[in-house]
N, C-alpha and C positions, 0 to 999 in steps of 0.2 A: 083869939078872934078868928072865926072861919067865915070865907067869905065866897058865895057860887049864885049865879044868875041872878042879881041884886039883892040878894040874903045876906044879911050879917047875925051872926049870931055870937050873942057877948053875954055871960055867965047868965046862960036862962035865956034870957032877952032876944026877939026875933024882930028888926024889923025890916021891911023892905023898901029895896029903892029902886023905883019902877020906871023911872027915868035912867038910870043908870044900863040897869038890864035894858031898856029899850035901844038905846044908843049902841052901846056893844053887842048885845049877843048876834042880835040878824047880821050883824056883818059879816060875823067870823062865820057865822052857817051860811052864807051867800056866797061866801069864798071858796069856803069849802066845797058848795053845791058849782061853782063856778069850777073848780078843778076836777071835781068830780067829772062833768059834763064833758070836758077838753079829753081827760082820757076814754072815757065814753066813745063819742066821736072819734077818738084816733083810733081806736080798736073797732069799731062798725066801718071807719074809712079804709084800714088796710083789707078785711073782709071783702066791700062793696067793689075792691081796685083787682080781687082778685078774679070775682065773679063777675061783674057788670063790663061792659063795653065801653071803654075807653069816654066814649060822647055819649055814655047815658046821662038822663038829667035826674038819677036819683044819686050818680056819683056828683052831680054839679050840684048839687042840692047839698049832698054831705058837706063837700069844700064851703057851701054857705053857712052851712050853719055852726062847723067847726070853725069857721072865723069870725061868727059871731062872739063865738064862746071866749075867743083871745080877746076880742075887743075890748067884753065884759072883765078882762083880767088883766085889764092894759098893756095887753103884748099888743102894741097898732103895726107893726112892721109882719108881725106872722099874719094877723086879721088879710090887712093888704096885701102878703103872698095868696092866702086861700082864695079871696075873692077873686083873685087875677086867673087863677086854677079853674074854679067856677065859672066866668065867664068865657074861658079859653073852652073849655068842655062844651059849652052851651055851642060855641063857634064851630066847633068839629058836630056836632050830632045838628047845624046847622049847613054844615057844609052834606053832609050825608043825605039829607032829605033833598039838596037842591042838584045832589049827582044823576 
């Protein structure tokens, strides 16, 4: 019996179980799509840190949305560093404008 994305196939015989696939498969590709994205972001974040200034808001923006991505992957401890990143960023390219 060979068994892939709610297929079973048993001498001859095909049939599907479309609830099964339903419940399993999106996870594992959300997961995957979820780790995917975190190294994404961490390789566009070390880039943006190299090039951008310190209190840009496209580098506050990065730390946003890379700590979205842990959230999505329940690291809440890293999500909560990035955000604090992100607002700190925002507070310096705030302090800049009011120099």
């Amino acid at each position: 019996m060979v068994r892939e994305l709610g297929c079973t196939v048993d001498e001859g015989l095909v049939t599907y179980n479309v609830n099964q696939a339903h419940e399993r498969e999106p996870k594992r590709v959300q997961d995957m799509n979820v780790i995917k994205a975190v190294k994404d972001f961490l390789a566009g974040l070390t880039i943006q840190k190299k090039c951008l200034e310190e209190q840009d808001q496209l580098l506050a923006e990065a730390y946003y949305q890379l700590g979205l991505a842990y959230q999505s992957n329940c690291k809440h401890e890293d999500a909560f560093s990035l955000s604090t990143q992100s607002i700190d960023t925002i507070e310096k390219g705030l302090d800049v404008l009011t120099e």
